[in-house]
Each structure stands twice: as C-alpha cells, then as structure tokens.
C-alpha positions as CSV (number, residue, x, y, z in Angstrom):
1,X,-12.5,-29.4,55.5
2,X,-15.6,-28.3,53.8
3,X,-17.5,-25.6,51.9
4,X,-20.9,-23.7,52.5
5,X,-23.9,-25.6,52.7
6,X,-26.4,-25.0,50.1
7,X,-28.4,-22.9,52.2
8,X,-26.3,-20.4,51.5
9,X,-25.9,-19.9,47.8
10,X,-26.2,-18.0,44.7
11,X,-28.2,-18.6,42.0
12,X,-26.5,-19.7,38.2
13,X,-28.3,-16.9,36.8
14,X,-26.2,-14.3,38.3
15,X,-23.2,-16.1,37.8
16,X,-22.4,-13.8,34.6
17,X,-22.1,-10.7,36.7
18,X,-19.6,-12.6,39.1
19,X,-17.3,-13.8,36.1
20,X,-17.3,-9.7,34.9
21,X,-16.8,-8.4,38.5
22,X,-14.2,-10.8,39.3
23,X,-12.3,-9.8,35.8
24,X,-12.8,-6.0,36.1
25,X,-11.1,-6.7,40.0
26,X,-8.2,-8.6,38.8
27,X,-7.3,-6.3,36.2
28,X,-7.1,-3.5,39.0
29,X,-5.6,-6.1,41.3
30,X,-2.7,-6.7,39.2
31,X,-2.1,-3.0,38.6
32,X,-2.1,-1.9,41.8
33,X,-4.2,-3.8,44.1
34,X,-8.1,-3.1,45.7
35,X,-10.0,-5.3,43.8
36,X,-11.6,-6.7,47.1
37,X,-13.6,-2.5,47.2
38,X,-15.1,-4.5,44.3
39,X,-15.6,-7.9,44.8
40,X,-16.6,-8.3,48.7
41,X,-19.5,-5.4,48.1
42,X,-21.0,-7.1,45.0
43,X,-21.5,-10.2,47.0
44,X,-22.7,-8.8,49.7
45,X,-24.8,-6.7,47.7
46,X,-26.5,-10.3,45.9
47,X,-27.1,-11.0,50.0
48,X,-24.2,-13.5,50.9
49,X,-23.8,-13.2,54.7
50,X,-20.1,-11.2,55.6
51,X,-18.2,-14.2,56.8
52,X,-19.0,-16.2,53.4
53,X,-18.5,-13.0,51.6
54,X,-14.8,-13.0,52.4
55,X,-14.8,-16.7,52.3
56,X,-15.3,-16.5,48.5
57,X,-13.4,-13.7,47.7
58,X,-10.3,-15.6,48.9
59,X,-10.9,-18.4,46.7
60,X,-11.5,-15.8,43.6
61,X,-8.7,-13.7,45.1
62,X,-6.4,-16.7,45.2
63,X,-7.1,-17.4,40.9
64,X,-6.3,-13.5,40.0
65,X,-2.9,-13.6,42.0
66,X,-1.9,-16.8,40.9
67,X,-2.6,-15.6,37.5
68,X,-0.7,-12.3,37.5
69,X,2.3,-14.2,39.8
70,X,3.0,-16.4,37.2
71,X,3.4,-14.4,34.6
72,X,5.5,-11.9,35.9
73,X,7.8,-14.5,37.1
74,X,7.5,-16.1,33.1
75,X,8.3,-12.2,32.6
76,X,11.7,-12.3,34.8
77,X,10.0,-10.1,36.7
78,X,10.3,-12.4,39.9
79,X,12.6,-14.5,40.7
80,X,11.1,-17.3,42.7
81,X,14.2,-18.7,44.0
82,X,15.2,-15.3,45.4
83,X,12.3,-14.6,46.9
84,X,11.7,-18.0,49.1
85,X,12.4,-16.7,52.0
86,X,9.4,-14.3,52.2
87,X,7.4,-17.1,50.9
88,X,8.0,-18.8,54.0
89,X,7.6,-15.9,56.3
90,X,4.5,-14.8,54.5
91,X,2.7,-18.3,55.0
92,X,3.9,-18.3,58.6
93,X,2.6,-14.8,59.5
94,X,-0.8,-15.5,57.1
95,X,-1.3,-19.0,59.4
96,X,-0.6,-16.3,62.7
97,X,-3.0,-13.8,61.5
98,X,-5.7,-16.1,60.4
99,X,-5.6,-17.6,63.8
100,X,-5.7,-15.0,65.7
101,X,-8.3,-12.6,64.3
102,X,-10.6,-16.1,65.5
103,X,-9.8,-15.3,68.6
104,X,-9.6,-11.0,68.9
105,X,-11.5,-8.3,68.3
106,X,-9.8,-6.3,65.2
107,X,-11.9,-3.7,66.0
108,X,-8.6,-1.3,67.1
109,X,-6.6,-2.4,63.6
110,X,-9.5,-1.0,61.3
111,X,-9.5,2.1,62.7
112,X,-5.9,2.1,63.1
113,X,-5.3,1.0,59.2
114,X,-6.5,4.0,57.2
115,X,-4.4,6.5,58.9
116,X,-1.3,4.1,57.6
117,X,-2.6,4.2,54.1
118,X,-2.9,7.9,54.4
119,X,0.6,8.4,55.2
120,X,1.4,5.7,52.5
121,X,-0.8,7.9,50.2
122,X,1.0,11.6,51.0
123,X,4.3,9.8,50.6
124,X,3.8,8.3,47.4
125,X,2.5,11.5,45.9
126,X,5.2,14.2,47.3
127,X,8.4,11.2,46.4
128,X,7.7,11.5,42.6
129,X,11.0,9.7,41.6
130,X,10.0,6.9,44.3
131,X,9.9,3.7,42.4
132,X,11.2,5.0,39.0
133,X,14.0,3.4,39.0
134,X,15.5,0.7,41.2
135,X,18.0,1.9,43.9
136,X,20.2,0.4,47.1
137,X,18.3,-1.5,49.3
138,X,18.1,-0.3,53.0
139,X,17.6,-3.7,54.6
140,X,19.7,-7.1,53.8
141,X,17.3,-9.2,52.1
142,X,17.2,-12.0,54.5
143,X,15.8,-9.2,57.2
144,X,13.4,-7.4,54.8
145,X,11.9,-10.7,54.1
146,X,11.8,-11.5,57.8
147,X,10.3,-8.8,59.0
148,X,8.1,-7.8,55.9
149,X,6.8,-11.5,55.2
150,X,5.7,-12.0,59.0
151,X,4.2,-8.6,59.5
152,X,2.5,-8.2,56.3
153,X,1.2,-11.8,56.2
154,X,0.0,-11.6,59.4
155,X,-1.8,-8.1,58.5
156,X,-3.4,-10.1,55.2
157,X,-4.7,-13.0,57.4
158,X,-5.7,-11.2,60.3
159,X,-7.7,-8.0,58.2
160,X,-6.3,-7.6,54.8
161,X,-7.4,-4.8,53.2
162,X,-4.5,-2.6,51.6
163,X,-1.9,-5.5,51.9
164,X,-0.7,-4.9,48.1
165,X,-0.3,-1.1,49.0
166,X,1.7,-2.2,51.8
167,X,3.7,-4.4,50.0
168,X,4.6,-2.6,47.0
169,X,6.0,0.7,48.9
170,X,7.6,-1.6,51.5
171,X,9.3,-3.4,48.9
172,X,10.4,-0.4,47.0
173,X,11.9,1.3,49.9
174,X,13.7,-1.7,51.7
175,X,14.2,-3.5,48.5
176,X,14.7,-0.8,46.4
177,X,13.5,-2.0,43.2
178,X,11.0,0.0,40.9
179,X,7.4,0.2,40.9
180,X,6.6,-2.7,37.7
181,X,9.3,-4.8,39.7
182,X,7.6,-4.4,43.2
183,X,3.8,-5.1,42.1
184,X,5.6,-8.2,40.5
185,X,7.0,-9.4,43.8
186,X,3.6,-8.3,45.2
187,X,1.6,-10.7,43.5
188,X,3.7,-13.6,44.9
189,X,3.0,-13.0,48.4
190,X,-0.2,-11.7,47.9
191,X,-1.2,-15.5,46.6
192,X,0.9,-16.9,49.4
193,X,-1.5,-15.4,51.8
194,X,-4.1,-15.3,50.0
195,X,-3.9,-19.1,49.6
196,X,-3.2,-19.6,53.6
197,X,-6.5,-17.5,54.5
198,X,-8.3,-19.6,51.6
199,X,-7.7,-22.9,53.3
200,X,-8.5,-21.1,56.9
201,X,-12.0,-20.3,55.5
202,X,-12.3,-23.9,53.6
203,X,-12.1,-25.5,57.3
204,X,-14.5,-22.9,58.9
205,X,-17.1,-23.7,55.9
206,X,-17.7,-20.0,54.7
207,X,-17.0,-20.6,51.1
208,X,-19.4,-20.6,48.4
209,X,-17.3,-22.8,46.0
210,X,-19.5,-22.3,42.3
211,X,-19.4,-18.8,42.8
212,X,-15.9,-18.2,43.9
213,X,-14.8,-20.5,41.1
214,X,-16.7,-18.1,38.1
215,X,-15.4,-15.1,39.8
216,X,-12.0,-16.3,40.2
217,X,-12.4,-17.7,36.0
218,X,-13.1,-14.0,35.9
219,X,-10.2,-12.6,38.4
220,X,-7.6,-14.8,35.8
221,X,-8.4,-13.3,32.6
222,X,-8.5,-9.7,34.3
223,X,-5.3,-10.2,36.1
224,X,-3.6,-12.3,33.1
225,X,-4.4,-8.2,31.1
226,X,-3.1,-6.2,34.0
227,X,-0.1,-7.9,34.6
228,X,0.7,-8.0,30.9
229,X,0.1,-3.4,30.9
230,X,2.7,-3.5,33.9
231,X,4.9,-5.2,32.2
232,X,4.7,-3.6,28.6
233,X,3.7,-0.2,30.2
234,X,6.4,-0.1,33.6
235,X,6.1,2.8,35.8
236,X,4.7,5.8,34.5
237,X,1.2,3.6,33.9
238,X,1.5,2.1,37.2
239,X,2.2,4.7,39.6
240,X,-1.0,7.0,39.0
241,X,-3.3,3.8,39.3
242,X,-1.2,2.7,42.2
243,X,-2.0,6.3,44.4
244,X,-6.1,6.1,42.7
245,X,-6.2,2.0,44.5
246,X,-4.6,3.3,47.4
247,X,-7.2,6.3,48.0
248,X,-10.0,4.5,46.8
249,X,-9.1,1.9,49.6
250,X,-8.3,4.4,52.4
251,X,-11.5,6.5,51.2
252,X,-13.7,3.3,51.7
253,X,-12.1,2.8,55.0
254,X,-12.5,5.8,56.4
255,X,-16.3,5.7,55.5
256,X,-16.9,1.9,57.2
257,X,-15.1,3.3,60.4
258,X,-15.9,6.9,61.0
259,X,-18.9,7.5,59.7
C-alpha cells in the first residue's frame, strides 16, 4: 500500500490555497454536500493528473466527513448504534463499487446520473414540507439500510458525485426523518465510503498524501462550522442550500457530459 511518487507533487507554496479550498468545501459539504465541484477542479487546475486528483480528494474528503460525523453524533443527531447496519452495507457496496469501476467503463452511469439529480432537484423544490418535520418511515429499517447502504455505497465507490444528495432525500423519504436529522446520518456513510474508496486509491498509489492532509486540516475546520449551522440553524437554513448543492452538481454534470 503506498502513495504517489514524488514525481507527482505539489509544491508547499501553494499549500495555503489547498488548506482554504478544502475548508470553504467542507463547510458546503456538511450543509448539503458538493464540495468535490470545488476541491477536484482546484487540483486539477494546479496540474495533478485526474486519477491522483480523486485520489487526494478522498483523503481530504475522508477528514471533513469525519469531522461533521462526529459531531452530529456528539449532537444526538446520529445514533451510531442504530445506524450499524448501513455501516456495514455501505462499506460492502463502497468495496463493490470501487472494484468494479477498475474493471468497466462508467461511461453510461455519468450520463445516466444528472437526469437522477434532476428529478431529485424538481422534487425537492415542488414537496416544500418534505423534510420539515420527521414522519412514518416507508421501509423497515433493516431493509432501507440494506438496500440504501449497498446501492448508494456502491454508487460512491464506483462514481460518486451527488451521493450526499442521494442520501439525504433517500433517507428522508424511507426513513422519514427531517432534513438537519438526514444530513446528520449523511455524513456517517458518506465517511464510511469515503474511507473504503480512500484505501482503494492508497493501494493503486494515486494519492498525494502532503496535499490531501492540508486540504483535509482545511475540510475539518470547514465541516466542524457547517455541521455546527445545521444543528443550531435545522431546516429552513438547510433546505435552500441543499436544492443550490444539488443544482450546482447536476449543472456541472450536465456541462462535462453534454457539451
């Protein structure tokens, strides 16, 4: 297991722009998820080659999720022992999907993805009272976390852009808890598989360890803030930043696919 060589590297100097970009993506992480529209351009922007590009931003992705997971479960937010079983189901499907976008071309999911975001998009904004309060669930939670944890772990592994989108409204409709509760169980299995794609990249030698460390020092303090403004905040803060991430993402989408 091993990082990138040091022929691929970035130089100390520019290290302060990492630590900013990596805090200004946590704090939108945390919120409502996208930080990657934000971290995986600047690096390739400072010319880091695309498969060590995503390489690092696991390892600074893993530091903001970690940080917001823990303290919405200090919170009450999340309660760890209830949500175990999509732990396990998460890291399974992450371990599936990390495998097998090494051996398939994704090619049909990336053009297939922003269409789902869209519809997530138009739903979210004509349901105003969806995720205002908690309600029912619709699925026993054993079989939500079965069948959310596998496919949505898999999706993270295998492509991974909108997977917090995807978990937040799936968790709020089969769950039915509110919007601050569902970003908080978010964050949990976001870092799960974030976490099993890290170690995936690790063993493939795409990450550029210095620079995903400063970015993910930056991705803490930025997620440590927006997890605190869902919490203190609730709903009515995170909803309109939840449907600006979720167009923002589809928007970018679009563009790389269809233009």
């Amino acid at each position: 297991m091993t990082f990138a060589s040091s022929a691929v590297a970035i130089a100390p100097s520019l290290f302060p722009i990492l630590f900013v970009t990596g805090a200004v993506a946590g704090l939108i992480d945390s919120i409502a998820g996208g930080g990657g529209l934000i971290t995986i351009p600047v690096l390739l922007g400072l010319g880091v080659p695309p498969q060590y590009a995503l390489g690092t931003n696991k390892l600074q992705a893993s530091f903001g999720s970690a940080s917001a997971m823990f303290h919405f479960v200090k919170a009450g937010t999340v309660n760890l022992r209830d949500a175990r079983p999509g732990v396990l189901w998460t890291t399974l499907g992450a371990i599936l999907g990390s495998y097998t976008v090494q051996q398939i071309d994704p090619g049909f999911l990336k053009k297939f993805i922003p269409f789902l975001l869209l519809a997530i998009l138009c739903y979210t904004i004509f349901t105003p009272r969806l995720g205002a309060e908690e309600v029912h669930p619709r699925l026993p939670r054993r079989w939500f976390y079965f069948l959310a944890g596998l496919t949505l772990g898999f999706y993270d592994g295998f492509l991974g852009p909108g997977t917090g989108s995807f978990w937040v409204i799936s968790i709020m409709l089969g769950l039915g808890f509110d919007m601050r509760k569902g970003t908080g169980y978010t964050k949990l299995f976001n870092f799960v598989s974030n976490i099993v794609s890290l170690v995936v990249f690790v063993w493939g030698g795409h990450v550029l360890l210095w620079a995903g460390l400063v970015m993910g020092a930056g991705q803490a303090v930025g997620a440590r803030v927006g997890a605190r403004l869902v919490i203190k905040k609730g709903t009515s803060f995170v909803r309109p930043v939840f449907i600006c991430s979720v167009l923002a993402v589809t928007a970018k989408l679009f563009y790389d696919n269809y233009k």
